[in-house]
N, C-alpha and C positions, 0 to 999 in steps of 0.2 A: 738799917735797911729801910729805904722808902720806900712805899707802894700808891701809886695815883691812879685812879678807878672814876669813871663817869657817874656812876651810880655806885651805891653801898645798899644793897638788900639782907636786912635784920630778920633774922628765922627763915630757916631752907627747910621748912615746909613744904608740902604742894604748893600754897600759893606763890611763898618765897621763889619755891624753883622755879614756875611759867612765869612769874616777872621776870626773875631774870633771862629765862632763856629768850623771851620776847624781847627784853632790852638789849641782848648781846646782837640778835634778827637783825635789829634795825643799826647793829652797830655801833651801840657804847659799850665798853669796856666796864664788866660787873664785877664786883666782888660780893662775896654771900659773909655772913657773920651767923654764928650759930654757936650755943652750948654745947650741941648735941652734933650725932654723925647726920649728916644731908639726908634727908627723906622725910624728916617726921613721924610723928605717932602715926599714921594712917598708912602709910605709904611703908613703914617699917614693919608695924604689928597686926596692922588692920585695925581698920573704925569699930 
């Protein structure tokens, strides 16, 4: 299986996530890459 993506953002962190959701805004096609489930230590546990 192929997948072709405009952008590839690396850790779906807070910041990871508003990159991408601001890249997707303007209309490229994101993919997220992450170890872990989306959100981050902050966003999952609290800072």
């Amino acid at each position: 299986m192929t997948h072709s993506h405009d952008i590839i953002i690396i850790g779906g962190g807070s910041a990871g996530y508003a990159a991408a959701r601001t890249a997707q805004a303007e209309g490229a096609d994101v993919g997220i890459v992450d170890q872990g489930p989306l959100g981050g230590l902050c966003i999952l546990r609290g800072c």
